[in-house]
C-alpha positions in Angstrom: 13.8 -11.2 2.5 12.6 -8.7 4.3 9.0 -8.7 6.6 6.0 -7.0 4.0 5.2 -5.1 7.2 8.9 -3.6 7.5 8.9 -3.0 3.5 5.7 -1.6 3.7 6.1 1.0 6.9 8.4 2.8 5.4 6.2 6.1 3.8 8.7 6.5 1.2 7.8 2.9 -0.3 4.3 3.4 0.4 4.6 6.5 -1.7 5.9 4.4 -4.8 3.6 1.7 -4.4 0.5 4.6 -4.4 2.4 6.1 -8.0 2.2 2.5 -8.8 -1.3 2.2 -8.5 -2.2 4.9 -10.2 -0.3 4.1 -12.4 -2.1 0.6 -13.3 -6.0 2.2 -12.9 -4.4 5.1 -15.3 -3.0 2.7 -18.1 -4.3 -0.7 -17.8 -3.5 -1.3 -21.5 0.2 -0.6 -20.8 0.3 -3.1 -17.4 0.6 -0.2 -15.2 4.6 0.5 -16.3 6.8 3.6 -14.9 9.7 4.5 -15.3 12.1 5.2 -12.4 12.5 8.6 -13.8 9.0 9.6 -13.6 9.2 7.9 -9.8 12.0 10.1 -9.3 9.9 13.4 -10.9 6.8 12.1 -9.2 8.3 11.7 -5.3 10.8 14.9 -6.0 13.8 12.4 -4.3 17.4 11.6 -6.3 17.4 8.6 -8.6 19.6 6.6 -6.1 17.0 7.0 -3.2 14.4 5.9 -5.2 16.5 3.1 -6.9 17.2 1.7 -3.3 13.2 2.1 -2.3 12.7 -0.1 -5.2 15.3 -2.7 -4.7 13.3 -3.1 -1.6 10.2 -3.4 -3.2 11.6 -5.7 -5.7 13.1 -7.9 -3.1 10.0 -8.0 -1.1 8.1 -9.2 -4.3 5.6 -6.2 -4.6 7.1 -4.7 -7.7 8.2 -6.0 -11.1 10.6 -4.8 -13.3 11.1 -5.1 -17.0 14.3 -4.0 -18.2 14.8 -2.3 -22.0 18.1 -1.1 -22.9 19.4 1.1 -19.6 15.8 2.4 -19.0 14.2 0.4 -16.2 10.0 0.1 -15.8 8.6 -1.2 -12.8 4.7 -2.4 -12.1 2.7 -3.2 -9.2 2.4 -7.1 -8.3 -0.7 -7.5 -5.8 0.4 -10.7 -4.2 2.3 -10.5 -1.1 -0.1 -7.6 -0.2 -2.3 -10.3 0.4 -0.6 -10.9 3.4 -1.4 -7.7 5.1 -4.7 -8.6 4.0 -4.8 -11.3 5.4 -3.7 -9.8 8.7 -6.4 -6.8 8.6 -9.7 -8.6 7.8 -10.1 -9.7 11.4 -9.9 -6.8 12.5 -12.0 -5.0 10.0 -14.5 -7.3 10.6 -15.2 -7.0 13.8 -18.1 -4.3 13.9 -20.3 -7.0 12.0 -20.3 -9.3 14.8 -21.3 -6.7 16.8 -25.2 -5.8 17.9 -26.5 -3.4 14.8 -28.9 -1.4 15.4 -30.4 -3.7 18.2 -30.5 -6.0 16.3 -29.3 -9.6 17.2 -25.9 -10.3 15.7 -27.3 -13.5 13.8 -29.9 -10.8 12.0 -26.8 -8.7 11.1 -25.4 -7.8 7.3 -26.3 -10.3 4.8 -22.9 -11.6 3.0 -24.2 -9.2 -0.3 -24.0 -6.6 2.7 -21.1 -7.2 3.7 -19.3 -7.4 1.0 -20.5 -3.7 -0.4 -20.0 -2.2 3.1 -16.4 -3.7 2.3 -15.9 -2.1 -0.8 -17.7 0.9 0.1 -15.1 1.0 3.5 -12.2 0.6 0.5 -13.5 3.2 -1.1 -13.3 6.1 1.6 -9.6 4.8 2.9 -8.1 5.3 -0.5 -10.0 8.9 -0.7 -8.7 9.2 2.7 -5.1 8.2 1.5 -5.2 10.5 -1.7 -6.7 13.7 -0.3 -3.9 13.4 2.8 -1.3 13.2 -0.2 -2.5 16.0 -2.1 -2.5 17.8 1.0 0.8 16.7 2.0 2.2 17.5 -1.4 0.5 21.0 -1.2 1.7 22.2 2.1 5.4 21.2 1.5 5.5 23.2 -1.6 6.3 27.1 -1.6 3.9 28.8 -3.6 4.8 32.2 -5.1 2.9 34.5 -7.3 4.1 34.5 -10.9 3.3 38.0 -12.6 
């Protein structure tokens, strides 16, 4: 099995795991399932690309899949991104060590603090991620006047 940084650092995976994850806050109800074709419709990329993406995925233990009849639907499984989690927090963390404000580093952010400052941080780097996509998606796309 592959390293979840290696899976992960490819954009094209990170790109299925993000249509993943919207797909699960969308439809909680329904587990967060797509379909490979609406991957494929989503990402613009040929069914066997994707398909490989997601073997990857699959391998690495981020996705699930549920199989009915020929159609396959794969879900997000949070787990091994726990890992990279894992990994980051230190270095998150680091600015609450840190003087604030002249303040004494023992009179820093109270766990409460902390905690919202987390989720606040959270927040802004998945706006961050989704406004860079819809830019992304917007700029590779040739727009022409319909009449």
């Amino acid at each position: 099995m592959a390293d979840i940084f290696d899976v992960v650092a490819d954009s094209t995976r990170r790109d299925i795991l993000h249509i993943l994850l919207e797909r699960y806050n969308a439809s909680k109800d329904a587990g967060g399932e797509i379909s490979v074709s609406d991957i494929v419709g989503q990402l613009g990329l040929s069914q066997p690309t994707v398909s490989k993406h997601l073997k990857v995925l699959r391998e690495a233990g981020l996705v699930a899949v549920r199989e009915e009849g020929q159609h396959r639907f794969y879900h997000l499984d949070y787990a091994p991104l726990e890992e990279i989690e894992d990994w980051l927090i230190p270095f998150l963390s680091v600015d609450f060590d840190a003087e604030v404000d002249g303040l004494d580093a023992d009179a820093g952010l109270k766990v409460e603090q902390r905690a919202f400052a987390s989720l606040i941080g959270k927040a802004i780097a998945d706006t961050s991620y989704q406004v860079t996509h819809v830019v992304k998606d917007a700029t590779g796309r040739k727009w022409r006047k319909t009449d």
